[in-house]
DRENTORDO-702041 format. One record per residue (C-alpha): x, y, z; residue in three letters. Coordinates in steps of 0.02 Angstrom, whole numbers, padded with zeros to 5 digits, always signed. Example, Ala and Ser with C-alpha at 12.3 -4.5 7.8 and 13.67 -1.06 7.14 Angstrom:
# residues 2
+00615-00225+00390ala/+00684-00053+00357ser/
//
This chain:
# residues 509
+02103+06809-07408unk/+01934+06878-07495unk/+01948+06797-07662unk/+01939+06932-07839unk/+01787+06942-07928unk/+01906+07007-08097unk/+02078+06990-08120unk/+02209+07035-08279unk/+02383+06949-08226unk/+02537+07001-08323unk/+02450+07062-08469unk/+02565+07106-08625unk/+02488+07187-08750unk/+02606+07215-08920unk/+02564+07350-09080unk/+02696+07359-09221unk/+02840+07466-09152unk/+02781+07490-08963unk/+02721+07402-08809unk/+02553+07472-08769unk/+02536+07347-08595unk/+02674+07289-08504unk/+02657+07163-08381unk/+02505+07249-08311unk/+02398+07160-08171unk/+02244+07226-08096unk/+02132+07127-07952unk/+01958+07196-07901unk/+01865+07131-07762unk/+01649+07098-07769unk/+01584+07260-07727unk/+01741+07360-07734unk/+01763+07512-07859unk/+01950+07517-07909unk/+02005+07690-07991unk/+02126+07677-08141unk/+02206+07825-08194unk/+02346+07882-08300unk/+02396+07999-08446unk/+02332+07972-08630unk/+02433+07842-08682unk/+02465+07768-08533unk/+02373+07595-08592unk/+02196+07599-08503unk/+02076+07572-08621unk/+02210+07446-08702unk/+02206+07330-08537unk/+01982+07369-08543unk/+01985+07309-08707unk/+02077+07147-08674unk/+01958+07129-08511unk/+01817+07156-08616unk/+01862+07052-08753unk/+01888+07180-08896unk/+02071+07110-08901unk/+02050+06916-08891unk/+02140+06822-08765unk/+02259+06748-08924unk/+02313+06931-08944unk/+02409+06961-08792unk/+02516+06876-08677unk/+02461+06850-08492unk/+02290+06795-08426unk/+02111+06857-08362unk/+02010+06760-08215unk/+01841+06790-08154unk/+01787+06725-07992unk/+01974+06636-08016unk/+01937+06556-08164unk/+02059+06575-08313unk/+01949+06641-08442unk/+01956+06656-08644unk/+01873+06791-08707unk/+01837+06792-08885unk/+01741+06943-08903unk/+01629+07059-08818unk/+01489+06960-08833unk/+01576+06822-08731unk/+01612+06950-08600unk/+01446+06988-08589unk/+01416+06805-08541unk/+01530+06789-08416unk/+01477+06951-08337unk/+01580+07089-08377unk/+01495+07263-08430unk/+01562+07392-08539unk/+01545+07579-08577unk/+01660+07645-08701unk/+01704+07825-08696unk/+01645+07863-08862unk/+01465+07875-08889unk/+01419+07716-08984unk/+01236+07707-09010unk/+01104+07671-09146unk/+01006+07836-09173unk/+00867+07754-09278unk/+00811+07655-09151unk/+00723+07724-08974unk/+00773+07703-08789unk/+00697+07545-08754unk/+00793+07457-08913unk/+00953+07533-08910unk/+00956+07471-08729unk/+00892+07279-08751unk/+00999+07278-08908unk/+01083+07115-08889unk/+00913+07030-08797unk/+00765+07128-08903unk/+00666+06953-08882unk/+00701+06920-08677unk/+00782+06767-08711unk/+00661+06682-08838unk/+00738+06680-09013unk/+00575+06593-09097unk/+00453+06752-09069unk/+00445+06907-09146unk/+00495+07061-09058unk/+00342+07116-08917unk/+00370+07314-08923unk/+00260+07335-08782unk/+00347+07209-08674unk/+00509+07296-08732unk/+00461+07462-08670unk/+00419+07380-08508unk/+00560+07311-08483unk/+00655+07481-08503unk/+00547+07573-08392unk/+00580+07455-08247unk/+00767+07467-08273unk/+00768+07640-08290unk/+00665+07676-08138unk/+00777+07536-08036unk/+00940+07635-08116unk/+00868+07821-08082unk/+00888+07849-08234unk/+00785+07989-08339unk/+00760+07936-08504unk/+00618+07897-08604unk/+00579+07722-08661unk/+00509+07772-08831unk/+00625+07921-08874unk/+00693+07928-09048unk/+00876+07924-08992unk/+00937+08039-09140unk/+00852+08170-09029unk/+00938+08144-08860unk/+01083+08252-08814unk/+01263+08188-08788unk/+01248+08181-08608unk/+01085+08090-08622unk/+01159+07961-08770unk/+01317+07922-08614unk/+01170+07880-08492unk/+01074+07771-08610unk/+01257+07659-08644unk/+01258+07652-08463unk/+01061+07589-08440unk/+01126+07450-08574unk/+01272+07399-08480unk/+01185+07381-08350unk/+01022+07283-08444unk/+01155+07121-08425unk/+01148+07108-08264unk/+01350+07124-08239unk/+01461+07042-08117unk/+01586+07186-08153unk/+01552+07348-08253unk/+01703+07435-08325unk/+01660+07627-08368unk/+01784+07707-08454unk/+01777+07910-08415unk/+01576+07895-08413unk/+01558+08067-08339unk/+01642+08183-08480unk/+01454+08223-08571unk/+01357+08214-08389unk/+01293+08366-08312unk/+01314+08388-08119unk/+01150+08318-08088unk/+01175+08168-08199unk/+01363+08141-08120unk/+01280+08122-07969unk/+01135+07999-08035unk/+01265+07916-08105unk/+01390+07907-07936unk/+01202+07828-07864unk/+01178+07694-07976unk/+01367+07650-07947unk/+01335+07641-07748unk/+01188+07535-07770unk/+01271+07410-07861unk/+01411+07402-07750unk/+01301+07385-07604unk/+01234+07197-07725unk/+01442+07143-07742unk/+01454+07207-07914unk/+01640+07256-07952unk/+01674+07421-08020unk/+01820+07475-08128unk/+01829+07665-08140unk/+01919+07753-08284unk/+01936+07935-08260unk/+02025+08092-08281unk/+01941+08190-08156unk/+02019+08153-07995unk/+01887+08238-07894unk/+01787+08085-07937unk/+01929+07961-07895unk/+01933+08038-07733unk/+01734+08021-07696unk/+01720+07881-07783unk/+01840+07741-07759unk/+01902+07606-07623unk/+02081+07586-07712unk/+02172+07661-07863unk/+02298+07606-07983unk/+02399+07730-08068unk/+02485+07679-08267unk/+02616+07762-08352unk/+02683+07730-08517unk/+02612+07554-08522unk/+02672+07479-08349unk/+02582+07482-08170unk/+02678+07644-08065unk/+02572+07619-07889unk/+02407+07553-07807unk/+02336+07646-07676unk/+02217+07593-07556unk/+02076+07732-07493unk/+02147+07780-07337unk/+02323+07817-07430unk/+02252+07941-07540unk/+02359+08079-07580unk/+02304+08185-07740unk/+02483+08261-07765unk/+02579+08097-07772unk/+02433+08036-07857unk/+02475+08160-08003unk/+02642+08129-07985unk/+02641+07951-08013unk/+02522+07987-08169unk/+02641+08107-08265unk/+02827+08078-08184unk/+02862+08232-08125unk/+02819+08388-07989unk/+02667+08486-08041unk/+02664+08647-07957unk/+02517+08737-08023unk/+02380+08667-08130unk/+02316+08832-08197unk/+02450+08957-08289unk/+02442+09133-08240unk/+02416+09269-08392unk/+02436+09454-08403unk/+02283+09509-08477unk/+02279+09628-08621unk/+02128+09671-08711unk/+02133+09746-08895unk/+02010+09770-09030unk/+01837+09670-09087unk/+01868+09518-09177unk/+01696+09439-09156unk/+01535+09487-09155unk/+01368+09400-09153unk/+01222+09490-09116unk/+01041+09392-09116unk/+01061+09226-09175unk/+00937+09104-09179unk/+00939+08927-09228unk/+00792+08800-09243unk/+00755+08644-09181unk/+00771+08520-09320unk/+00628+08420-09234unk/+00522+08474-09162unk/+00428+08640-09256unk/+00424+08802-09175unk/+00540+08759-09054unk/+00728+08855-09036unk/+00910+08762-08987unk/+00963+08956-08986unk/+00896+09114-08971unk/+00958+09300-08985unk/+01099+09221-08938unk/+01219+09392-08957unk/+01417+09393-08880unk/+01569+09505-08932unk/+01767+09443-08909unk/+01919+09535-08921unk/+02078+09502-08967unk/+02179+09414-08826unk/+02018+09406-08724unk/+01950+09224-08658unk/+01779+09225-08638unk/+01705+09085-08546unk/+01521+09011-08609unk/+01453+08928-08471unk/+01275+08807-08434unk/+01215+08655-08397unk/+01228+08523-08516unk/+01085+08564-08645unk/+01085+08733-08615unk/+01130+08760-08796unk/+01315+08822-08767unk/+01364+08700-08926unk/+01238+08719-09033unk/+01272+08920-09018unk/+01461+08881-09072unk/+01423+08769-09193unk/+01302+08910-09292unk/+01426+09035-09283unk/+01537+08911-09368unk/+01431+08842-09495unk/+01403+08680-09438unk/+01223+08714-09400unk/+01125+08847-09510unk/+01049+08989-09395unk/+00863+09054-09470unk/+00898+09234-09397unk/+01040+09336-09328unk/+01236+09410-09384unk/+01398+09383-09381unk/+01548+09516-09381unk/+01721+09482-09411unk/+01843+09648-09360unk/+01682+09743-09369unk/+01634+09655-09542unk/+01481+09577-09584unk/+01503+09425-09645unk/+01393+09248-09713unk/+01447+09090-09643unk/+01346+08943-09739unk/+01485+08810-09679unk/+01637+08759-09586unk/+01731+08803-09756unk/+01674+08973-09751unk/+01702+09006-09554unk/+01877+08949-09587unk/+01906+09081-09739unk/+01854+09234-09617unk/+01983+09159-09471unk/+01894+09056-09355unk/+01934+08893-09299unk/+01852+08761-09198unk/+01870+08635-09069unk/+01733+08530-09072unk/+01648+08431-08933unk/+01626+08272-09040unk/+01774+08248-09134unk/+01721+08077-09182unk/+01576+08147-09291unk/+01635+08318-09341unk/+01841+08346-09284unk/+01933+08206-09375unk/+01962+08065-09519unk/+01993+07934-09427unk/+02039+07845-09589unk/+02196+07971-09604unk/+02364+07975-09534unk/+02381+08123-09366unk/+02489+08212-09522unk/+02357+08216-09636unk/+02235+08273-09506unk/+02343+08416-09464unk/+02378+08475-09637unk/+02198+08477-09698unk/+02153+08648-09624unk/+02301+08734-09689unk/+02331+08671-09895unk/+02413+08852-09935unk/+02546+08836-09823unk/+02611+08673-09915unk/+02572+08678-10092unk/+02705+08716-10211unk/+02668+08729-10382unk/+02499+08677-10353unk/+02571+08494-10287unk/+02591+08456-10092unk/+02785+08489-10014unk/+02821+08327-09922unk/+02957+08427-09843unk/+02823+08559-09800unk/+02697+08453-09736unk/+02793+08370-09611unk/+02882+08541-09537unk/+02712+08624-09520unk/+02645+08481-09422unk/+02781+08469-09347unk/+02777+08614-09261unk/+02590+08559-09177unk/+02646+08377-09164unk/+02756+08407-09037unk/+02700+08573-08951unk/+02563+08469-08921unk/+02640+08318-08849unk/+02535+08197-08952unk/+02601+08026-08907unk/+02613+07910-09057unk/+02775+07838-09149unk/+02749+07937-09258unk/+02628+08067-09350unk/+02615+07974-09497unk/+02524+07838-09360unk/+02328+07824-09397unk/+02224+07935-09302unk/+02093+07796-09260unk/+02246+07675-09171unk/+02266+07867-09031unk/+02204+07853-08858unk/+02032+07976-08852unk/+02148+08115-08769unk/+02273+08100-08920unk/+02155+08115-09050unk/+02081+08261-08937unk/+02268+08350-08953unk/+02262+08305-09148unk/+02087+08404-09170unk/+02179+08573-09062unk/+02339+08564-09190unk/+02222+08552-09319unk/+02110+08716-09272unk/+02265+08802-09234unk/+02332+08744-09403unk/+02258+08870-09500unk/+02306+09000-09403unk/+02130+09082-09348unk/+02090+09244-09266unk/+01951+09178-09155unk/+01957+09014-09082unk/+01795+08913-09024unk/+01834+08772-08884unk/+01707+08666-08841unk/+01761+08563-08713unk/+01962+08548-08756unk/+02002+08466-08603unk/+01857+08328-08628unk/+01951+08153-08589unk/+02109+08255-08579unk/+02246+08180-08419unk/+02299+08304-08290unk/+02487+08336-08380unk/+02401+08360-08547unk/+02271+08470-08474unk/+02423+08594-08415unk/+02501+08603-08578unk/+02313+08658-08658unk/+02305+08774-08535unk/+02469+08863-08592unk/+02418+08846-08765unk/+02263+08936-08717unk/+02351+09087-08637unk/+02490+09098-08788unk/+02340+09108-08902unk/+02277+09265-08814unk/+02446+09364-08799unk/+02462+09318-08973unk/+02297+09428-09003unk/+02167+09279-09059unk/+02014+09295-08970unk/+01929+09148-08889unk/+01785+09075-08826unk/+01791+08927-08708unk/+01661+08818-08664unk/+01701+08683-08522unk/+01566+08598-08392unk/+01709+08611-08278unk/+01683+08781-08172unk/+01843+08746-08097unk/+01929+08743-08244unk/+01818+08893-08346unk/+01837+09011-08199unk/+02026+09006-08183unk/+02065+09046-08383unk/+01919+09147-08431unk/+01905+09338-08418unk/+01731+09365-08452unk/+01579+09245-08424unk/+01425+09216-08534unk/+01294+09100-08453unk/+01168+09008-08564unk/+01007+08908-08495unk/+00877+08831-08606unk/+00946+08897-08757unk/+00945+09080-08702unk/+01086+09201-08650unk/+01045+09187-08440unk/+01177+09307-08381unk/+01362+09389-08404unk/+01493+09403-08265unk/+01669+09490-08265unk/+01805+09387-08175unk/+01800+09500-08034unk/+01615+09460-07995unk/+01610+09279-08028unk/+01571+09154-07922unk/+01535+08963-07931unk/+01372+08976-07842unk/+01314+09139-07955unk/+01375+09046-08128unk/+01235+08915-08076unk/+01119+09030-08022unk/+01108+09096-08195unk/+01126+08928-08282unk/+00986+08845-08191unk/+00863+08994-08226unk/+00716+08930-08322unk/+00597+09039-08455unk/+00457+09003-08548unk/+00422+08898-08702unk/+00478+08979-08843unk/
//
């Protein structure tokens, strides 16, 4: 029998009040990419931070072998030693520093601790990783200045700077364009092809199907199935994930169109860089109550940044908003809020939540009017307007007085949408709601999307899934290089025509 390269045997992994891995046992081969899928909550990235030594070995029951060798792992750093490469799903990088550090971070000196650090050396270094990676980044980049999809390629470049026996990438496509998805899905091949062992955390099970030589499928903390390649069966493969018959993953909606609720007509936004250059410009777009209108481009292409200055989150230098055919002056998030709209933001580490808070808290924050009496807080208040989120949501936690910071990515995600909706906006911006969101989740967001427009609230919805932006939009806006590109209606929208507008290219600006 071929022996494992990695193996987790039985692991039990205990929080106050639940189980978050029971019994779980995974065994990857050299050279083998193993899928592992299952809903938020199911207890991935608990069982890839006991592999990776977040949670030491003397915090959970069971055992880990490499090569099949019971191992101890302390800490990360000790994983890194015995071979085993990491990339979180969060964005975890050190924006101060440039390309070349960020990815020698835990070798700046190659190996000699009595010199100083040889910068030139360093950036050589980088460059002949990155060129034996495929990977387009530049060595001496200030990383504050990279883009979220270029940040996730530079954790994977410093995964890979350790020269792994087994690289564990835990949803490491969610910020990737297409074209970097399928740099990415390269770099994997080639190190299969040298016996490295791949485990494969993702949502998307387009990728599990192109991707992977066996699958194993959690739910609610215990292993459900294992699949081998040539078993492959998408439908039982959601099945297993969520318990139950899925028979359509995009909810139908009768469409019905009232009056302006959002205008923005020529916005422009700087680069905070680099001088004379624009993230946005004449950016203009107009919703309507119980429309969806779907903003669409390549990562980059300034779809974000656009949302982010009609919220107040980033300060435009030209252009206007109208709210119900009002002109109004958003200076911040605070003030967006006041004229009813609400947003779901892409990073909800740096600008969506306190991870310091409880999920109640969270929820609450947006809405203080609906649960002050006599200028004090109503307990009772409180916990029936979250209530009311908490569970049409299906946030999985004991309970929503639980820290946001101890939810799985797709929780916390589900926390940041009850939070929008919270204060009960007229126009709702989100920007990528469905980002490390599981298949049964993704359903119920969809839903919440179409009750949102029958309700009347206009939205805009930004996803770098087409699939998913084509099937619950009505109208399309395509951006590309920080310029409006192009506009479709539903009925003359195509795949191939989105990305004909969103890979059009115009001049420096």
């Amino acid at each position: 029998m071929e022996p494992y390269l990695i193996e987790a045997i039985d692991i039990t992994k205990r929080f106050p009040g639940t189980i978050a891995n029971d019994h779980i046992c995974l065994h990857v081969k050299a050279g083998e990419i193993m899928g592992l899928v299952g809903e938020n909550g199911a207890g991935k990235s608990t069982i890839l931070k006991c592999l990776n030594g977040v949670y030491p070995y003397d915090t959970y029951e069971g055992e880990i072998r490499i090569e099949g060798k019971t191992v101890q792992l302390k800490n990360p750093q000790e994983a890194m030693r015995f071979g085993i490469g990491f990339v979180p799903q969060e964005i975890n990088v050190l924006v101060d520093m440039n390309v070349a550090e960020n990815i020698f971070l835990f070798d700046l000196k190659n190996g000699n601790s009595n010199k100083l650090v040889n910068h030139k050396e360093l950036r050589i270094r980088a460059e002949k990783l990155l060129e034996e990676t495929g990977i387009e980044l530049n060595p001496n980049a200030n990383v504050r200045q990279l883009s979220v999809g270029q940040q996730q390629m530079l954790m994977i470049a410093r995964a890979l700077a350790t020269n792994p026996k087994v690289l564990i990438l835990d949803e490491p496509t969610t910020s990737l364009s297409g074209q970097d998805v399928q740099r990415l899905f390269q770099v994997i091949r080639t190190l299969k092809k040298k016996g490295v062992s791949i485990l494969f955390v993702t949502h998307k099970l387009a990728e599990i199907m192109e991707m992977t030589d066996s699958l194993t499928v959690m739910r609610d903390g215990k292993n459900i199935s294992c699949y081998e390649r040539k078993n492959y069966d998408q439908n039982k493969i959601v099945e297993d994930m969520i318990g139950r018959k899925m028979t359509t993953m995009y909810p139908k909606r009768q469409v019905s169109i009232g009056e302006e609720k959002l205008s923005v007509k020529n916005l422009c936004i700087e680069h905070p860089y680099i001088a004379g250059r624009y993230l946005v410009q004449d950016f203009s777009l107009t919703v309507h109550a119980g429309e969806v209108v779907g903003l669409a481009g390549l990562v980059g292409a300034g779809r974000s940044e656009a949302a982010m200055g009609i919220y107040g989150e980033l300060k435009p230098s030209q252009g206007e908003i109208y709210i119900d055919r009002q002109k109004v002056e958003i200076k911040s998030p605070r003030d967006a809020i006041d004229y009813g709209i609400g947003m779901v933001t892409e990073d909800r580490k740096k600008y969506g939540l306190h991870f310091g808070w409880s999920i109640k808290k969270n929820i609450s924050l947006s809405n203080l009017k609906a649960i002050v009496t006599n200028n004090f807080i109503s307990n009772k208040k409180e916990s029936e307007n979250v209530m009311r989120y908490y569970n049409a949501l299906s946030v999985k936690a004991t309970s929503m007085n639980d820290m946001v910071e101890s939810l799985s990515g797709g929780n916390q995600q589900k926390v940041v949408i009850a939070r929008t909706l919270n204060a009960l906006p007229k126009v709702v911006i989100l920007d990528e709601p469905t980002k490390g969101i599981d298949v049964g989740a993704k359903a119920e967001i969809y839903e919440l999307i179409n009750k949102l427009a029958e309700q009347g609230v206009a939205v805009i919805l930004i996803s770098s899934e087409l699939p998913e932006l084509m099937a619950m939009s009505d109208r399309f806006i395509v951006m590309a290089e920080g310029h409006i590109s192009g506009e479709l209606n539903k009925e003359e929208a195509t795949e191939a025509g989105i990305m004909t507008f969103a890979t059009r290219t115009f001049k420096e600006f």
